[in-house]
C-alpha positions in Angstrom: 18.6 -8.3 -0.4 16.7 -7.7 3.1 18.8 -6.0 5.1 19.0 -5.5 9.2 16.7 -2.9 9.7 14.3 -3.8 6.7 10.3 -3.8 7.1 8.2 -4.5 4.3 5.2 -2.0 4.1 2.4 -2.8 1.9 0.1 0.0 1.4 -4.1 -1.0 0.7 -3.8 -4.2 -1.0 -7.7 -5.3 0.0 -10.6 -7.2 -0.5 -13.0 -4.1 -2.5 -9.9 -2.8 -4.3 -9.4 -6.5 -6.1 -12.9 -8.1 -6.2 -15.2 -6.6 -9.6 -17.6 -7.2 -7.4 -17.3 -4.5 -5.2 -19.1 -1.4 -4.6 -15.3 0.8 -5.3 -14.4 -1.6 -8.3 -17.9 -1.0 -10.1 -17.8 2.6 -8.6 -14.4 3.6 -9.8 -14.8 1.5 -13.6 -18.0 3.6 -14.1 -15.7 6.8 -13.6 -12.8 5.5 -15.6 -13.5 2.9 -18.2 -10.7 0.0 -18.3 -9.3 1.8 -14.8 -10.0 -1.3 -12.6 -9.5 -4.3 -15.3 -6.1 -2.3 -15.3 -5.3 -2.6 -12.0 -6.9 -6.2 -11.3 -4.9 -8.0 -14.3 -2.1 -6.2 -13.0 -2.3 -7.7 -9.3 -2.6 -11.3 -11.0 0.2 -11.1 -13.5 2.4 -9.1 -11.6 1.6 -7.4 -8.1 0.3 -10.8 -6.4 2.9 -13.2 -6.9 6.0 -10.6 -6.4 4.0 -9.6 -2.8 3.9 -13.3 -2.0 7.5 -13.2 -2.7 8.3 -10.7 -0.7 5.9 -12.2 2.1 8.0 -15.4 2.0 11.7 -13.7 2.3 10.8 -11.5 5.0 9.0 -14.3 7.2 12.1 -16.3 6.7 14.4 -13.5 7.7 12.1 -13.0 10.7 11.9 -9.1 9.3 8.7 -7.1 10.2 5.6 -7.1 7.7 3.3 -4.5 7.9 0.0 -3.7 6.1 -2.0 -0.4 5.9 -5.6 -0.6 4.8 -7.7 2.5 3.6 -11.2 2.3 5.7 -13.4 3.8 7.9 -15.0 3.2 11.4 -18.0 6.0 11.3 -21.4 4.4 9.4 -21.5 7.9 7.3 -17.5 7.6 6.5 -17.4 11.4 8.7 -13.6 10.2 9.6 -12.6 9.3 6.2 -10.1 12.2 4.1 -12.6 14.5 2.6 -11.7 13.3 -0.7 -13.0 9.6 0.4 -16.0 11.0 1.9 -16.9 12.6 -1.3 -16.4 9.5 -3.4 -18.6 7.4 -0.7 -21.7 10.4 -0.8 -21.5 10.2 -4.4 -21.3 6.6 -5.0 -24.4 6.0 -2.9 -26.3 8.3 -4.6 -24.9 6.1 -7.8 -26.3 2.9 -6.4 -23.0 2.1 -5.0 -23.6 1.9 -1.5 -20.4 0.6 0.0 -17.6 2.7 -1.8 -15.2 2.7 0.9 -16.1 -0.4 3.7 -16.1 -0.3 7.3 -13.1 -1.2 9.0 -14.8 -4.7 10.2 -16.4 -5.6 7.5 -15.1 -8.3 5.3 -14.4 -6.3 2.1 -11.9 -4.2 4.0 -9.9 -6.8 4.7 -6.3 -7.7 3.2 -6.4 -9.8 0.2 -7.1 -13.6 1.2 -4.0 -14.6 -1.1 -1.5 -12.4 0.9 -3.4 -12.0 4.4 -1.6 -11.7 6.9 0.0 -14.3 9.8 -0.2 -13.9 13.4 2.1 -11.2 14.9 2.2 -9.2 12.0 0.9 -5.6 11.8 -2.3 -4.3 10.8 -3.7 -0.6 10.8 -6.2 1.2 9.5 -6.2 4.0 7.8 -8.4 7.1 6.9 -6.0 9.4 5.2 -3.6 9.2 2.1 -0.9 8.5 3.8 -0.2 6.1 6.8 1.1 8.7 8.9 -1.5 10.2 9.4 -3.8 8.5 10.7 -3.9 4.7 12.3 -1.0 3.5 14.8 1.8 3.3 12.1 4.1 5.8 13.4 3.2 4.5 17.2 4.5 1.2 15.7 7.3 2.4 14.3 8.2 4.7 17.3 8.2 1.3 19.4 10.2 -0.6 16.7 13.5 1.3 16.7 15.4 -1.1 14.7 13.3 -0.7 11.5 15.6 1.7 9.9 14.2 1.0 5.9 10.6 0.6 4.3 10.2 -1.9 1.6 7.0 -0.7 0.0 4.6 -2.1 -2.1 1.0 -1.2 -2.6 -1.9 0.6 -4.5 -2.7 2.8 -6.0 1.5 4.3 -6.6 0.6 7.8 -7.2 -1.7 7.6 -4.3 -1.8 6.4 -1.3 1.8 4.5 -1.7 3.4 7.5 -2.8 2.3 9.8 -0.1 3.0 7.1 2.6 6.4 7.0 1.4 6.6 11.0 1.0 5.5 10.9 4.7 8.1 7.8 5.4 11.3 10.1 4.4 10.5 13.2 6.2 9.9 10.9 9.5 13.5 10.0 8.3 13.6 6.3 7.4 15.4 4.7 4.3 12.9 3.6 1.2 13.0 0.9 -1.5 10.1 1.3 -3.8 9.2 -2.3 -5.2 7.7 -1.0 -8.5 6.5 -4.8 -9.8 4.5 -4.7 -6.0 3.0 -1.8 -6.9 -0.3 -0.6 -9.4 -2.1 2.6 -10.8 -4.7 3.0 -12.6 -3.1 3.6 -16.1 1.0 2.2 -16.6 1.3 6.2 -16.9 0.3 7.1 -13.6 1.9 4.1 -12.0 5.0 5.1 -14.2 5.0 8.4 -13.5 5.2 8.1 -9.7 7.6 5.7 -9.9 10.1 8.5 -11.5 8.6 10.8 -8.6 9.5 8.0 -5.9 13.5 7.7 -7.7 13.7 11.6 -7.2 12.4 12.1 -3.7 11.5 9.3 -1.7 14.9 8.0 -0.8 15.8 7.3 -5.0 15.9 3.4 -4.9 13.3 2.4 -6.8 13.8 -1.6 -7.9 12.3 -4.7 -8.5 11.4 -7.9 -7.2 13.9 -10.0 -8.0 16.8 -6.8 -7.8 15.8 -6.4 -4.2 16.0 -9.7 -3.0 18.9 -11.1 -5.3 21.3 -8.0 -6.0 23.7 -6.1 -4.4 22.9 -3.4 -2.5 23.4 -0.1 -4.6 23.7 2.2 -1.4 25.1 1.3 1.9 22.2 1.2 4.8 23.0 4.1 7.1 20.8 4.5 10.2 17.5 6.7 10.4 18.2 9.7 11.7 
């Protein structure tokens, strides 16, 4: 159940990750076959409505919602992660012009069917992980009483694993939602979720376990 202190924190769920017309969808299927149909049928049956869920329980707690999205703000993607500059060089030599999207453009935008209301918060991101880069930890400096991150997000092994990684040494409580989550293979997604159980706080959980049962460990303050 949300608990005082709770934020939910969902990690790149955009427009080019979930549209098969994108530049990164065609990109990344012609680099791994099935990858992408993977990951889209996912977010329909199973990422999408549990996020909406989530959306819904934390508006009518009044809890925070927050949303990370993985873009850039330099033309030539020069303030991207190197490994995202790569994969934007490369795809444009492929034909694929618009790998990763400019932070205005519509494509990097979060995903019309959970987009967010007014007064919730937005950053972009360039890096892995949301704490290093974009005004998360500003946010979260100026938000005391967020104590726990309720994450969800894509891909799990990626950029929601390392945000969470980051999230625990900054010293706040996690709950992994693993149904709000998706990889691009069940084993990569699975994978990290063992990862996530063993070092990022170890309360991993569902949907419906996080907002309808009991709390398996008592919510002590961030330290």
């Amino acid at each position: 159940m949300i608990g005082t202190g709770d934020a939910l924190l969902l990690v790149d769920l955009q427009q080019y990750y979930l549209d098969p017309e994108s530049d990164f969808y065609r990109y990344s299927e012609h680099y791994h076959r099935g990858a992408m149909r993977y990951i889209h049928q996912r977010w329909l049956s199973t990422v999408q409505p549990n996020v909406q869920q989530l959306q819904a329980a934390f508006r009518a707690a009044g809890a925070p919602l927050i949303y990370l999205r993985l873009c850039g703000s330099d033309p030539e993607r020069s303030d991207l992660h190197p490994f995202f500059q790569e994969s934007f060089r490369d795809g444009q030599e492929r034909g694929y012009a618009d790998v990763y999207p400019l932070a205005d453009q519509p494509a990097a935008a979060v995903a019309f069917e959970i987009a967010p209301t007014a007064g919730e918060a937005v950053f972009a991101k360039t890096s892995f992980s949301g704490f290093h880069s974009g005004g998360l930890v500003d946010y979260l400096r100026e938000t005391p009483a967020i104590q726990r991150l309720v994450v969800g997000g894509l891909a799990t092994s990626q950029c929601v694993e390392t945000t969470a990684r980051d999230a625990s040494d900054y010293g706040y409580r996690l709950v992994m939602i693993e149904d709000a989550m998706a990889d691009y293979s069940e084993t990569a997604h699975m994978a990290s979720r063992f990862a996530s159980q063993a070092v990022c706080g170890g309360d991993v959980r569902s949907t419906r376990e996080y907002l309808h049962e009991p709390e398996r460990f008592s919510l002590s303050s961030k330290k």
